[in-house]
VEXSE-212785 format. One record per residue: x negated, y negated, z negated of N, C-alpha, C, O in turn; residue in one letter. Coordinates in steps of 0.2 Angstrom, whole numbers, padded with zeros to 4 digits, always signed. Atoms other than C-alpha are relative to their C-alpha. Layout:
BEGIN
XYZXYZXYZXYZA;...
//
This chain:
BEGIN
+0000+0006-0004+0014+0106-0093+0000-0006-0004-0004-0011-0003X;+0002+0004+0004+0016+0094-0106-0004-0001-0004-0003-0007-0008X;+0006-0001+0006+0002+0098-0116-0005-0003+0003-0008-0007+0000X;+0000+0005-0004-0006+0092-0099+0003-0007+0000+0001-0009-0005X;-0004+0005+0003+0003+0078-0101-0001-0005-0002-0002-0010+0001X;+0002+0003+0007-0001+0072-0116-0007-0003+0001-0010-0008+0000X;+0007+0000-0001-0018+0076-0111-0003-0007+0005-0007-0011+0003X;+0003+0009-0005-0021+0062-0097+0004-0005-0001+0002-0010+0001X;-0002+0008+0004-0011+0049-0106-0004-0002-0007-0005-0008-0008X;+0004+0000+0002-0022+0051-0120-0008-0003+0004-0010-0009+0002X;+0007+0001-0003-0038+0049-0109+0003-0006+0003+0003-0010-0001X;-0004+0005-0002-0028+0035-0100-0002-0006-0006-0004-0011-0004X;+0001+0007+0002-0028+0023-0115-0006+0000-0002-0009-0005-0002X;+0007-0001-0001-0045+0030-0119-0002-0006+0004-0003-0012+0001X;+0001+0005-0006-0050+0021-0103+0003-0007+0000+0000-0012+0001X;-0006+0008-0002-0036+0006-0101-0003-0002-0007-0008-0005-0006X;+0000+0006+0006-0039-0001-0120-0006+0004-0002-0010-0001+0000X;+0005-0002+0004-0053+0010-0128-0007-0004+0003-0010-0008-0001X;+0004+0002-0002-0066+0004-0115+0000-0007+0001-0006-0010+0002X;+0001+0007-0002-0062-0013-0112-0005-0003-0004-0007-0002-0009X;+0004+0004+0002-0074-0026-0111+0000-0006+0007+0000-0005+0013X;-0002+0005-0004-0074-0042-0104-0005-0002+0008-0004-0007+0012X;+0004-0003-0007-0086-0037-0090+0001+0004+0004+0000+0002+0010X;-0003-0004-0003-0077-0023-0085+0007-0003+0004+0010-0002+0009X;-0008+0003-0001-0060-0033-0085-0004-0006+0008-0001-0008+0013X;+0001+0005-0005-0070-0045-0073+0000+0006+0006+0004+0006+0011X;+0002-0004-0005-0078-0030-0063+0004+0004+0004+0004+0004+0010X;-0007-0006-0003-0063-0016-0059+0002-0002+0003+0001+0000+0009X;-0005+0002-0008-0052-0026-0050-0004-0002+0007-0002-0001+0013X;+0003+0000-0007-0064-0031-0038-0001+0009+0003+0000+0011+0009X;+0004-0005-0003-0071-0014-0037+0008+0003+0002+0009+0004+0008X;-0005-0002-0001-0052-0008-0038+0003+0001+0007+0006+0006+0010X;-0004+0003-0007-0047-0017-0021-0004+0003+0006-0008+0000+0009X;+0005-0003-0006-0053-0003-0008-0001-0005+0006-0005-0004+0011X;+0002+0004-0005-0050-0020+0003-0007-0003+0001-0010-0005+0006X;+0009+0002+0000-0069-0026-0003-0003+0005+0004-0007+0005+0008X;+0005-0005-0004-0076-0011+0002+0001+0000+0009-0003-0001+0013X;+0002+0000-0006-0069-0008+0018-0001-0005+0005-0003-0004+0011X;+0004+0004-0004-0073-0025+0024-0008+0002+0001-0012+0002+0006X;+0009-0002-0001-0092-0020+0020+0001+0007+0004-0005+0009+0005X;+0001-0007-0005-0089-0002+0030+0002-0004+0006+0000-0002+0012X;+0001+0005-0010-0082-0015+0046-0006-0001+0000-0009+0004+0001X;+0007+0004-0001-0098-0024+0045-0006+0004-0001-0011+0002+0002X;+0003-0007-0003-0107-0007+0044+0000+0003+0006-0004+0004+0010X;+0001-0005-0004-0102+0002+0055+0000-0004+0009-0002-0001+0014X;+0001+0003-0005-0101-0011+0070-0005+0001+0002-0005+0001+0008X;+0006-0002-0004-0119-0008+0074+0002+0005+0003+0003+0006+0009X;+0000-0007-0003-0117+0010+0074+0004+0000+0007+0000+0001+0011X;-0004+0000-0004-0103+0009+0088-0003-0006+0005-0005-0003+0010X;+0005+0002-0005-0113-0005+0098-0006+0004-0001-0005+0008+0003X;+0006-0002+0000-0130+0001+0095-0001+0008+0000-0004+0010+0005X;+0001-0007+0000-0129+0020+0091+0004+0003+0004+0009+0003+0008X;-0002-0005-0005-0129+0035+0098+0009+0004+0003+0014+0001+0001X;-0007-0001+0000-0114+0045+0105+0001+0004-0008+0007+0004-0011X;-0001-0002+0006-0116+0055+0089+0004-0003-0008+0008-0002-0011X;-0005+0003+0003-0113+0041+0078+0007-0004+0002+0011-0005-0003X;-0007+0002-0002-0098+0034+0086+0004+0006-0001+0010+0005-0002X;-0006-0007+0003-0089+0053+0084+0001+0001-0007+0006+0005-0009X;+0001-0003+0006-0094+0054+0067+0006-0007-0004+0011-0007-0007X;-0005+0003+0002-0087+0037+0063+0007-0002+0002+0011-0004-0003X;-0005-0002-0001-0072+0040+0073+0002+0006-0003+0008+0008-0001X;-0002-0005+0001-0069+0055+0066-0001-0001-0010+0002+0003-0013X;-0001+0002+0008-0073+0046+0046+0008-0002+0000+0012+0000-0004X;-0003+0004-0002-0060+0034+0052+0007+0004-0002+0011+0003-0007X;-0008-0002+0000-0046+0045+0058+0003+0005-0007+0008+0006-0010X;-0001-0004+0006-0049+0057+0043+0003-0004-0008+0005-0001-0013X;+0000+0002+0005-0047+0044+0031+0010-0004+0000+0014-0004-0005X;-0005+0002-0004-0032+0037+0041+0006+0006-0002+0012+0005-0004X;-0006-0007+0000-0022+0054+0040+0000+0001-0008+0005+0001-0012X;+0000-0002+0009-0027+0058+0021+0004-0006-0002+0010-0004-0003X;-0007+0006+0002-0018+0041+0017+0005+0002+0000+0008+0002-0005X;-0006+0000-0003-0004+0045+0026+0002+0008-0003+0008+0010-0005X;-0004-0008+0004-0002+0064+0018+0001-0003-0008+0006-0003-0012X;+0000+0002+0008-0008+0055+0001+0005-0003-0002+0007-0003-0008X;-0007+0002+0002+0008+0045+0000+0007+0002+0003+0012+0002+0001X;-0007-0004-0001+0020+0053+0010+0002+0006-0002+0008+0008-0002X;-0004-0009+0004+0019+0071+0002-0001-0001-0007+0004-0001-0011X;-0001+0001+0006+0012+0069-0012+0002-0006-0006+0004-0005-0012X;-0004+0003+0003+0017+0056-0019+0007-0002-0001+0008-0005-0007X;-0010-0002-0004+0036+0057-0013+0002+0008-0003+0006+0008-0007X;-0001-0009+0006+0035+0078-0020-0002-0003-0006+0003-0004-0010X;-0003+0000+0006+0030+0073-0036+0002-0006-0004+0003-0007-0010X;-0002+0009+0005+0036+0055-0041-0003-0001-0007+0000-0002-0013X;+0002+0003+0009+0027+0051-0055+0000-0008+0001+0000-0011+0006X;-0002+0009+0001+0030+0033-0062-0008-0001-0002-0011+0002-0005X;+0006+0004-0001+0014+0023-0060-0001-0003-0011+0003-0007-0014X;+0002+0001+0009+0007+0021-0081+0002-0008+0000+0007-0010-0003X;-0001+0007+0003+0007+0002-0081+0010-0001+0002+0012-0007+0002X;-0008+0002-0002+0029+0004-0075+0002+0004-0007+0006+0003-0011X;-0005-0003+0007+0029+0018-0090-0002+0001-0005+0001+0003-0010X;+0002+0004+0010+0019+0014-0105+0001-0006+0000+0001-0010+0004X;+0002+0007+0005+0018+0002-0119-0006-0001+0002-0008+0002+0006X;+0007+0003+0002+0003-0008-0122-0005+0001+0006-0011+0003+0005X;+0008-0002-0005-0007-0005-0103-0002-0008+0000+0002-0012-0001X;+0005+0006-0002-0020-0018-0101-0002+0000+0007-0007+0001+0010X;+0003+0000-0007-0016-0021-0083-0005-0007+0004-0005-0013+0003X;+0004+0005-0003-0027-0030-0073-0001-0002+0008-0005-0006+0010X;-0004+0001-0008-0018-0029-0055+0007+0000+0000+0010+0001-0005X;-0007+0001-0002-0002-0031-0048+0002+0009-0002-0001+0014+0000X;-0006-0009+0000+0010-0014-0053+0004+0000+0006+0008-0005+0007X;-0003+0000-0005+0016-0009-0038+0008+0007-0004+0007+0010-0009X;-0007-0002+0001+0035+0002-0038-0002+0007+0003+0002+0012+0002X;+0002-0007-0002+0026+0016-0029-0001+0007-0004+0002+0007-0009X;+0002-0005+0006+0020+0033-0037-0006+0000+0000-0010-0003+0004X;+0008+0000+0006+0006+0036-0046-0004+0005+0002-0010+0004+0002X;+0006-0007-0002+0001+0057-0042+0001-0001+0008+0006-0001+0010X;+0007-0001+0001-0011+0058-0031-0003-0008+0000+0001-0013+0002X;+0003+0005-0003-0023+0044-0029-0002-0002+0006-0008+0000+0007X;+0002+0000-0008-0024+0038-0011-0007-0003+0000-0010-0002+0004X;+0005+0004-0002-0038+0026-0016-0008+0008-0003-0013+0010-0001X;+0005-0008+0003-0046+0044-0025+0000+0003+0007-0006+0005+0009X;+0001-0003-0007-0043+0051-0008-0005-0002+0007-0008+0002+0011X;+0000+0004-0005-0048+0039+0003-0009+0000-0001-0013+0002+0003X;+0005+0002-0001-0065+0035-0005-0005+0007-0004-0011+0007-0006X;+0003-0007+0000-0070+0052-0008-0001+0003+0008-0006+0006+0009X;+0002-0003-0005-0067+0057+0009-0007-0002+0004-0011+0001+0007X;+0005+0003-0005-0079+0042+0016-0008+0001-0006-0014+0000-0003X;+0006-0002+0001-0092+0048+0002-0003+0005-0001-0009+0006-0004X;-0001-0007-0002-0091+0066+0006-0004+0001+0007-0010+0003+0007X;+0003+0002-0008-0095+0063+0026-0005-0004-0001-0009-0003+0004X;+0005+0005-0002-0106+0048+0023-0005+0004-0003-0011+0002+0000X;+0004-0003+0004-0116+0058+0012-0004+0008+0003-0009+0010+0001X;+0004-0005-0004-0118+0074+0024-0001-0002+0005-0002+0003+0009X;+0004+0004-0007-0122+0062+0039-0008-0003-0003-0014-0003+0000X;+0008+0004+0000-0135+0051+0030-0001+0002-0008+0000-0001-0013X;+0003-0001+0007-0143+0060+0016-0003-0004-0005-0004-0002-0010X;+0005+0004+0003-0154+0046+0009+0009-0004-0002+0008-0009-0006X;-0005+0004+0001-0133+0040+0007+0003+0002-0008+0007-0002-0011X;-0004-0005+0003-0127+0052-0006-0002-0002-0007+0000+0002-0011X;-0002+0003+0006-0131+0043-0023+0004-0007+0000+0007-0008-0006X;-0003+0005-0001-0124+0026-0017+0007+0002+0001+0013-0001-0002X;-0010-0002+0000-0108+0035-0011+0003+0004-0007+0009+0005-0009X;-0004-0004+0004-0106+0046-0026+0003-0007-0008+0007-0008-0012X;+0000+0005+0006-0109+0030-0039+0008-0004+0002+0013-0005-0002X;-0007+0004-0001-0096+0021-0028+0007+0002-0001+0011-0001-0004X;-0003-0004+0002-0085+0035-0028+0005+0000-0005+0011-0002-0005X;-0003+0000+0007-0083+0036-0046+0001-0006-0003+0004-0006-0008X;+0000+0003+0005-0085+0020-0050+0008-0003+0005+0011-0007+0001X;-0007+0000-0003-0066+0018-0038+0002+0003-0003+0005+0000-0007X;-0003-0004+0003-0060+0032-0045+0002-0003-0009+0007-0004-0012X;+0001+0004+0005-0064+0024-0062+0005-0004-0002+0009-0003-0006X;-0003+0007+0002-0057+0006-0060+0006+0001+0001+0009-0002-0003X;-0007-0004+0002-0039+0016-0057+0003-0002-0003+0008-0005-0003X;-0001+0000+0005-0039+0020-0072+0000-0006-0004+0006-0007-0008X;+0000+0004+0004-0046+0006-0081+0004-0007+0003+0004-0011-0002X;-0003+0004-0002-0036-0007-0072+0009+0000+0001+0013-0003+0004X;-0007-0004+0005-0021+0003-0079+0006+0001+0007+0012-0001+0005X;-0003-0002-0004-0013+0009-0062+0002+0008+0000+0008+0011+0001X;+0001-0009+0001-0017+0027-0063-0001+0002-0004-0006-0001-0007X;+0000-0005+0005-0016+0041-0075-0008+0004+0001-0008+0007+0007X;+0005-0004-0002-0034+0050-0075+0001+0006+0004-0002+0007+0009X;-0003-0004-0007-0027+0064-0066+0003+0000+0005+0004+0005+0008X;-0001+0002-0004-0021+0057-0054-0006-0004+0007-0005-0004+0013X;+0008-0001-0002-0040+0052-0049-0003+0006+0002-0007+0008+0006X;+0004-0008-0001-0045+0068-0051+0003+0004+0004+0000+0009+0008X;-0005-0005-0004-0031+0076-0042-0001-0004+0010+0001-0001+0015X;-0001+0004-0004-0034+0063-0027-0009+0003+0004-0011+0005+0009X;+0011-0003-0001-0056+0067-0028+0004+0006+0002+0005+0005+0008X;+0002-0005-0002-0051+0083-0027+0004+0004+0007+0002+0010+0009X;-0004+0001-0008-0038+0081-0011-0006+0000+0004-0009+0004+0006X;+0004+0002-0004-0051+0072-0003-0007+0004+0001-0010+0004+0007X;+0005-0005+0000-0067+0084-0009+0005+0008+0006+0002+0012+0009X;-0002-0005-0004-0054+0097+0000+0000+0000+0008-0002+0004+0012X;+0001+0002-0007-0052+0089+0016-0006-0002+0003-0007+0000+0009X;+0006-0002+0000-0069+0085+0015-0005+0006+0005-0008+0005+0010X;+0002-0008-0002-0074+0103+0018+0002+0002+0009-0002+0002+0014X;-0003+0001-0007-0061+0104+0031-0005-0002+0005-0008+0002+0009X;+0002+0004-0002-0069+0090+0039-0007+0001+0004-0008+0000+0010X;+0007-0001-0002-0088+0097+0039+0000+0008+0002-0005+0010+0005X;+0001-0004-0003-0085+0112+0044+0004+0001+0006+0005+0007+0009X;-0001-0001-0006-0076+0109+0059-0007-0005+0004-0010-0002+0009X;+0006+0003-0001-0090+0095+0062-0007+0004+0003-0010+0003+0008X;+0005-0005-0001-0103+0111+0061+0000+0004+0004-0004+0006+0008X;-0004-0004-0007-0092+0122+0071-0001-0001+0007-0004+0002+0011X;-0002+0002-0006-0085+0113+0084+0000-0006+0003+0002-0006+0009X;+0002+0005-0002-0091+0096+0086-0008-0001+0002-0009-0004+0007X;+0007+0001-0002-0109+0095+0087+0000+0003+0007-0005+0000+0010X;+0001-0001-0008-0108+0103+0106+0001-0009+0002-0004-0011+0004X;-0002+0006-0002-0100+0086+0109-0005-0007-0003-0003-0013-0001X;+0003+0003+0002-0114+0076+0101-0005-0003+0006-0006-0009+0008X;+0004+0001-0004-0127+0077+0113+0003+0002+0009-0001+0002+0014X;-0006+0000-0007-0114+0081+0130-0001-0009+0004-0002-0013+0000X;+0001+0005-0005-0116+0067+0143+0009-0003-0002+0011-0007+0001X;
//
């Protein structure tokens, strides 16, 4: 386990100081702040729910609450079961570039969160699925390099969210599409 360790604090300053550049220092924190995005997924999806069918209003209700409950496990279990100290509270020399919160660190709820919406948005709208994977990663990403998160902590958080995911599409395949086209 420490060997692990080692290993994503390594890759960690990697990222935090190896890659710095004064473009990236400008770009991460915006990209960082899953609050930019989901003003632009409000102002998306409002047409859908006036204009679209019943199909898409199930589908975005059903992104919504998915994203909504992942949150709520991603900080209340896992992060509460393993308490890791957030890097920028317990390294030297992080190059942070947002506020350090007192919170923990394992998993990444923003790793969660924007994996679940481009996991779903990607097997609803297929022409979606390099826009969501770029975005993805490049959240996943700014984590790291904006010195909040340990690289595993991103990856453990994708890989939450790539699990519920699953979950997600195949109940969607199962048992929701009856309800799609139903009066």
């Amino acid at each position: 386990m420490e060997y692990l360790i080692e290993i994503d604090k390594t890759l960690f300053y990697f990222i935090n100081i190896k890659l710095q550049t004064p473009f990236f220092d400008w770009l991460m924190p915006f990209i960082t702040n899953f609050g930019n995005f989901k003003i632009i997924i409000i102002i998306g999806a409002i047409p859908f729910f006036i204009l679209g069918r019943r199909k898409e209003r199930i589908f975005l209700g059903l992104l919504i609450a998915s994203i909504l409950i992942a949150d709520f496990i991603a900080v209340q279990f896992f992060k509460n079961f393993f308490m890791r100290v957030r890097p920028c509270n317990a390294l030297p020399d992080v190059h942070l570039l947002v506020g350090c919160t007192g919170s923990y660190s394992f998993l990444s709820a923003h790793a969660v969160n924007i994996t679940i919406f481009a996991a779903l948005t990607s097997y609803k709208y297929r022409f979606l699925i390099i826009p969501s994977i770029i975005t993805a990663a490049a959240v996943c990403f700014s984590r790291v390099y904006v010195g909040v998160h340990y690289p595993f902590d991103v990856l453990g958080g994708a890989l939450v969210g790539a699990l519920i995911s699953i979950g997600i599409i195949y109940l969607d395949s199962r048992y929701l599409k009856r309800f799609y086209n139903s009066k």
